[in-house]
N, C-alpha and C positions, 0 to 999 in steps of 0.2 A: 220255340220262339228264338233261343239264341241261334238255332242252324240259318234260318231264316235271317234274321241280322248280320251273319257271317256272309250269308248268299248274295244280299241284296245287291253287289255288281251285276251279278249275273243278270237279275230279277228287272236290275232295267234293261241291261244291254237285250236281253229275250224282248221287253214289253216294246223295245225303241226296234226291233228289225220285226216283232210284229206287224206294228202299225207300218211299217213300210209295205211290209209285204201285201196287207189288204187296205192299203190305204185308200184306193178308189171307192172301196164298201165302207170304209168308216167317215170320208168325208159328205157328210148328208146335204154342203151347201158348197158351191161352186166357189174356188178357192180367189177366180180371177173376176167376180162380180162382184162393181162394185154400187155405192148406193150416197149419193151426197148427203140425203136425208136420214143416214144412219151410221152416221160420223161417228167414234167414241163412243159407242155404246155400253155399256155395263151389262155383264151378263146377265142371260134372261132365257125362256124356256125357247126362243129362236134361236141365238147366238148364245151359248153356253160359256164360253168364254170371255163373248164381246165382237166389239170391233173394232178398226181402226181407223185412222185417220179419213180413211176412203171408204169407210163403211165396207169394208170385204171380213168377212168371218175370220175372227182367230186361229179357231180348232180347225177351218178346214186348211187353212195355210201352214197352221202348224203340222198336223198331219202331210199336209204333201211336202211341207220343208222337210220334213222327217226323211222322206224316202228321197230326194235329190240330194239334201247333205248327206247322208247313210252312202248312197250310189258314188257320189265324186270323191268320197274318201277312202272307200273301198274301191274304184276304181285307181285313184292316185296310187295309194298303198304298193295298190299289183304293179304300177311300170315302177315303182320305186323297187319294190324287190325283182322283178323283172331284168329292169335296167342294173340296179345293183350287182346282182349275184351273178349273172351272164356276164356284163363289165371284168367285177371284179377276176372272177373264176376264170376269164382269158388270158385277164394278167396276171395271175399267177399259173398259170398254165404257161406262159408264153415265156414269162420272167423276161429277164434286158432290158431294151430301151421298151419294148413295148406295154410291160409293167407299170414301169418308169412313167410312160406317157400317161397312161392312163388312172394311172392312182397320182399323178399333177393335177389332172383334168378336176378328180373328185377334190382335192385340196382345194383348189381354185372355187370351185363351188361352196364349199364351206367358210369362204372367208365371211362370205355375206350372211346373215339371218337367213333363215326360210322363206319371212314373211318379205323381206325386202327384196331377195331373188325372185318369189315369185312375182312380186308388183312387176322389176325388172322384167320377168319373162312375160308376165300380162302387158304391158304395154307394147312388145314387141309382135306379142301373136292377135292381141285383138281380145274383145270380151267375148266370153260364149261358154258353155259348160265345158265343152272338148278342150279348150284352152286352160280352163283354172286345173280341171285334170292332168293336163301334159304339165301344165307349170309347177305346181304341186309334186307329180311323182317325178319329175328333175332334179327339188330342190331337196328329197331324203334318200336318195338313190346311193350318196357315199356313205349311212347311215350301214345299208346291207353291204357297203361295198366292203367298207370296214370289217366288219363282223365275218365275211367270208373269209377274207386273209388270214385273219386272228384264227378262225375254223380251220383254215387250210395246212397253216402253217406249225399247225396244233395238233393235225393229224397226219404233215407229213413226216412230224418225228418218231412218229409210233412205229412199233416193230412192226407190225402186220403191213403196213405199206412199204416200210423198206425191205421187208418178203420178199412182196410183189413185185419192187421192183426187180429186184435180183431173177427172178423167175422170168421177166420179161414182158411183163403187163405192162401195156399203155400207158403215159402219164392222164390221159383221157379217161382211158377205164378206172384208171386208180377214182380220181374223180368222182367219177359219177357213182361208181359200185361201193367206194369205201367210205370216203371222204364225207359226200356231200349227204348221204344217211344219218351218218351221228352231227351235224350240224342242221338236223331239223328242227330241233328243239330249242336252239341257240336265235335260228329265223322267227320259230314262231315267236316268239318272246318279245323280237323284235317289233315284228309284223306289230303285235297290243301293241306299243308301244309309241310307235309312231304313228295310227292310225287317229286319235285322239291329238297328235301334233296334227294331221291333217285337216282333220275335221277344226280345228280351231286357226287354222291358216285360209281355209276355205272361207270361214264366215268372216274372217277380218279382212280379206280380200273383197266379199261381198261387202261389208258393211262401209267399206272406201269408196265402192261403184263400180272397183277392177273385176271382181266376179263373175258370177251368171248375167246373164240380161237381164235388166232394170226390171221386166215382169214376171222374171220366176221366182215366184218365194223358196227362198233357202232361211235357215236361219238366220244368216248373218244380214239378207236381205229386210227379213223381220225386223229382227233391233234397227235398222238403220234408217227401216220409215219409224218406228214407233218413237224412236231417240228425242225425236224435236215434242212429241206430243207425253213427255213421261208424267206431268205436271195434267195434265186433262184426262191421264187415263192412261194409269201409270198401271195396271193389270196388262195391257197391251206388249208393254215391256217386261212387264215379269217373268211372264210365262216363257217365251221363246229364253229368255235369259236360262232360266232353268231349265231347260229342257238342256241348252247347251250345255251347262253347267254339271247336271246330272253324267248323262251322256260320257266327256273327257273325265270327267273323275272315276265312273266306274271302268272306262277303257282304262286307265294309267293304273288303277287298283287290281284286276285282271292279268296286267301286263305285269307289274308289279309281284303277283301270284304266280306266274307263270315263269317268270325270273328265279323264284325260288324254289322253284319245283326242279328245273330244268338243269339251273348251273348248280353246279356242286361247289362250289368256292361259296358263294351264298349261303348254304347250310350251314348251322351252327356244328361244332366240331363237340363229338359224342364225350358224354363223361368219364374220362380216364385215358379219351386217346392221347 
């Protein structure tokens, strides 16, 4: 029982990319039909969790919000470390002005929130899934840019790279062969970490209207019809809440875990050292 309790991030983050992954086969009622005659329903052996304002099934919405929030957050994710770590890894590769320029660019981006860069960037590109994506992995991209430099600059002190250089290996090769290996650990960490920021920038982008299209349920889409209706059929709201809720707390508890696995500075320092 206690392994289990210990586990339970995992236990949903497995149950929440489950349900994405066969989400087609577990939604048994059409997520975008709707029913005026079956407004706020209260769950029953049709609708298991209910309904909402438009009479469109909970469970199947929530299940397909499942696998589009899961997709554009794990999509963001990737160009954020993507963009990050490429970025970053030129400018220090490149060092000078073109460093310089380039870790400005990331500074700049950071002055704003996440959430208000990306409205910023949602308003520029227009609503649509590809959009909250791109805007999203723009606004954590100095997140890995950071942490690469920190890596970089952490492994250009080490003897075995000032070896290498001496012997005449590529500042490239160094890179990729030495460098960018023992900063895997440092990425994935990150990767949890921010992932659950995105997934929680996504639905409050949705939940404004900046988001997905007004008809694809996402989470944030869910709360933001259910919101007006909490008072008639306040289960409506619940559940997407927690789902959301669920979800970022086991990603940050994961990430969390994975922080302390990973960095050694994090580890408690052994008895007697």
């Amino acid at each position: 029982m206690n392994r289990i309790i210990k586990q339970w991030p995992w236990l949903v983050l497995g149950t929440a990319v489950l349900i994405a992954l066969l989400a087609p086969l577990l939604a048994t009622q059409d997520p975008y039909a709707q029913s005026l005659l079956a407004r706020n329903l209260a769950p029953s052996a049709q609708h298991w969790l209910g309904t909402d304002s438009f009479g469109r099934d909970i469970l199947a919405r929530l299940v397909a919000g499942t696998r589009l929030t899961l997709l554009v957050a794990v999509a963001a994710t990737c160009i954020a470390f993507m963009g990050g770590v490429g970025l970053g890894l030129i400018g220090c590769l490149a060092g000078g002005i073109t460093r310089t320029v380039i870790y400005a660019g990331f500074d700049m981006i950071l002055t704003l929130p996440a959430i208000l860069l990306s409205l910023a960037l949602m308003v520029a590109l227009g609503v649509g899934t590809s959009s909250v994506i791109l805007a999203v992995g723009i606004a954590f991209m100095p997140l890995f840019a950071y942490v690469t430099r920190a890596v970089y600059e952490r492994e250009s002190a080490a003897g075995y790279v000032t070896a290498a250089r001496v012997i005449g290996v590529s500042p490239l090769a160094i890179a990729w062969r030495h460098v960018m290996p023992n900063a895997i650990g440092t990425l994935l960490t990150q990767i949890a970490i921010v992932m659950p920021r995105a997934i929680t920038t996504e639905s409050v982008l949705s939940f404004f209207g900046m988001g997905v299209a007004p008809d694809v349920p996402t989470w944030g889409r869910i709360i933001a019809s259910a919101a007006g209706f909490a008072e008639q059929a306040p289960l409506s709201l619940l559940f997407p809440v927690l789902a959301l809720a669920l979800t970022t707390l086991s990603l940050s508890m994961v990430g969390n875990r994975m922080r302390e696995h990973f960095d050694p500075l994090s580890k408690p320092l052994a008895s007697g050292a």
